[in-house]
N, C-alpha and C positions, 0 to 999 in steps of 0.2 A: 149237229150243233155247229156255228158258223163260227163261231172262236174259240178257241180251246177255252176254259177258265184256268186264270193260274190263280193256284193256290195261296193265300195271304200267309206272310208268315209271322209264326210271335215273333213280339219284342224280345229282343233279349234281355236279357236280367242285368240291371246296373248294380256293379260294386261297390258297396259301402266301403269306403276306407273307415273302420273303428275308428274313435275318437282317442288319444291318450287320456289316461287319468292322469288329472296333475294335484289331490286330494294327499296321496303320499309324500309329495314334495312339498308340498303347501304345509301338511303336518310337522313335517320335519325340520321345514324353515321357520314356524311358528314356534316348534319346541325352541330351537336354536336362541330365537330372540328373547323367548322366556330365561334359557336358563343363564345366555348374557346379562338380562335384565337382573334377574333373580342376586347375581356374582355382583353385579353396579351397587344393587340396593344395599346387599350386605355391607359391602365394601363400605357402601358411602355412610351407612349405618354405623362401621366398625369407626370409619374417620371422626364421625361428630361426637362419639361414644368417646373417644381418645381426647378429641379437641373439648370434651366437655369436663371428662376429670383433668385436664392440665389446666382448664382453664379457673378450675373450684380448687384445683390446688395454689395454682399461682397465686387467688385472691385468700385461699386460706395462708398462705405462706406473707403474703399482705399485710393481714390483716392483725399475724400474731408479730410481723417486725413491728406494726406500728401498734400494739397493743408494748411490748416488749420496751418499745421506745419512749412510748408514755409512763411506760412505770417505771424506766430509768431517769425520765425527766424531773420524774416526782419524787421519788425517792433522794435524788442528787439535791434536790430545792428542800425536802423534809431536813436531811441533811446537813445544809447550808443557815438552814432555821434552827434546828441544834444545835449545833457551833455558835450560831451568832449567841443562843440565850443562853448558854453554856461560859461563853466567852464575859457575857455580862458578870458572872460570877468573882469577883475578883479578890485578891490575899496578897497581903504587904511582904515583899523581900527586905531584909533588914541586914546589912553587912557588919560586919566586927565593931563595936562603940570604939577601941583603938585604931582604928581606919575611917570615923567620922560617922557610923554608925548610916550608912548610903542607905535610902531605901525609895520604894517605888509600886507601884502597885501590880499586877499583872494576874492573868485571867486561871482561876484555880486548876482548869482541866491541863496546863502545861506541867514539864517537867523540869527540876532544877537540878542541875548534878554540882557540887561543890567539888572542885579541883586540889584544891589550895586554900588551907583555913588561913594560912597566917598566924598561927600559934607558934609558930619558929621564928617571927618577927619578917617574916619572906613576903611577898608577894601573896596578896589574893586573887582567889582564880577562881569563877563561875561560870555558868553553862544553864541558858535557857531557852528551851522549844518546847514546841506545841507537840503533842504526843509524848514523846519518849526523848531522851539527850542520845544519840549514838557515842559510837567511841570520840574519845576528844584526839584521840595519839593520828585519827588517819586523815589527814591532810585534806582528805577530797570530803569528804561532811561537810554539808552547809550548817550554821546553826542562825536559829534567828537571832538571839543575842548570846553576846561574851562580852562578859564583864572581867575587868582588870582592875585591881587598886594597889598601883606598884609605885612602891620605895623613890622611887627618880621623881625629882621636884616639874612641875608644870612645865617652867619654862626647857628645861631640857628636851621636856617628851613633845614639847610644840615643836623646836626645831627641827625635829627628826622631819615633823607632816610640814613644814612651812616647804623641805625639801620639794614635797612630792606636788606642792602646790606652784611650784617655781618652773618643775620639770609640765608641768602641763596635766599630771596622772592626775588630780585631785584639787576640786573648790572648797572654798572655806566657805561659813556663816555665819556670825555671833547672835547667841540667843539667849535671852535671858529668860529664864523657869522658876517661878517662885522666888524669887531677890537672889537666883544662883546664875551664874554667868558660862554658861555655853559654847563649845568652841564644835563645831559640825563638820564636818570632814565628808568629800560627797567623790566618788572616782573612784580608781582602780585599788584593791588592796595589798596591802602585804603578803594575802596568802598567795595571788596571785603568781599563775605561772605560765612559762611561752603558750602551754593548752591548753590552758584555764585560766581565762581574762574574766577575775572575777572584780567585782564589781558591789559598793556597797557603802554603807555610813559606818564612820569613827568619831567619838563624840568625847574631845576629852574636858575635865572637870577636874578644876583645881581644888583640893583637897587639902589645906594645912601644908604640911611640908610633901603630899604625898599626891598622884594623880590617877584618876579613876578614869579609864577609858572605856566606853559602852560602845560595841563594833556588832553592828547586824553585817549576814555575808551575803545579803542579795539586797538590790535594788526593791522586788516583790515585795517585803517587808516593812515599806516604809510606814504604811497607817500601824500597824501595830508597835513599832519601833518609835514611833512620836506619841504614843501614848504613851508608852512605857515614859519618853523621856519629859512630857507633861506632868508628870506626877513626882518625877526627882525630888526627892530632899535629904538632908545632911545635916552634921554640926559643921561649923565653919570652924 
């Protein structure tokens, strides 16, 4: 043979380099976003869950102020409608016939406390408000009216308030009630003190030898204090 033959040789076998699984990691970052997701939903679940009772309570707490508020508005107005037809009700005060027999009309649901009859020939002393009269001895009680029918002739007990009208404390105003003549006294009072600048009418009325002073202690009083003094009458 003229040339040797060389022999062919196999191919050699080529290496697969295995492929990684990435199926385990894939799982596991998939668990992963679940169970963050999972923890989100909760969470945001547990949030609206929260923001949804605070939000039924806030409107329940709402709903009972202004339910609460309406039933104080109406009650306060049933109230004020009470009084007034209550108030309509009215019964004559009638002072001693030896002191000109003073009387006036005023609303039955008030209270009178009688101080001083005058049965000693003294000084008469009344006491009229609305509810109840509190103590007369403690200084600081307001009372809607005090009545006085004391022994000292007119023109004396003027002088005293002409004082307080000279000083600036107190105006005067003549009124005449029923063919009776009216002296009005409108400023600071006698009870009056450095901490209680109180403030209010004195209404004196000449009485025969004798003068009947009607004194409300608050400005607040006045409609009921000109009723009272609308309806004055007397012996002369």
């Amino acid at each position: 043979m003229s040339g040797s033959m060389v022999a062919s040789k196999d191919p050699e076998p080529e290496l697969i380099t295995p492929k990684k699984d990435h199926s385990r990691l894939t799982l596991i970052i998939l668990l992963v976003v679940f169970v963050i997701g999972t923890m989100v939903l909760a969470g945001l679940s547990t949030y609206l869950y929260i923001e949804k009772n605070e939000a039924e309570t806030n409107l329940d707490a709402k709903i009972s102020t202004a339910v609460a508020s309406a039933i104080s508005t109406q009650i306060a107005a049933d109230d004020k409608n009470c009084d007034a037809k209550l108030k309509e009700s009215k019964t004559y005060f009638v002072g001693p016939a030896d002191y000109g027999s003073l009387s006036f009309e005023y609303p039955k649901i008030w209270s009178v406390y009688i101080a001083a009859d005058a049965s000693d020939g003294k000084d008469f002393e009344a006491y009229i408000n609305p509810d109840h009269v509190p103590s007369v001895t403690n200084k600081d009680n307001i009372f809607l009216l005090r009545l006085k029918i004391t022994n000292t002739t007119f023109d004396k007990t003027a002088e005293e308030y002409a004082k307080f009208v000279e000083k600036g404390t107190m105006t005067v105003e003549n009124r005449t009630v029923n063919g009776h003549n009216l002296s009005i006294y409108k400023g600071e009072l006698k009870e009056s003190t450095t901490k209680d600048k109180r403030t209010g009418y004195v209404t004196l009325i000449k009485i025969r030898d004798k003068t009947a002073i009607l004194q409300t202690d608050s400005l607040d009083f006045v409609d009921d204090y000109n009723s009272i003094l609308n309806t004055i009458t007397f012996n002369s």
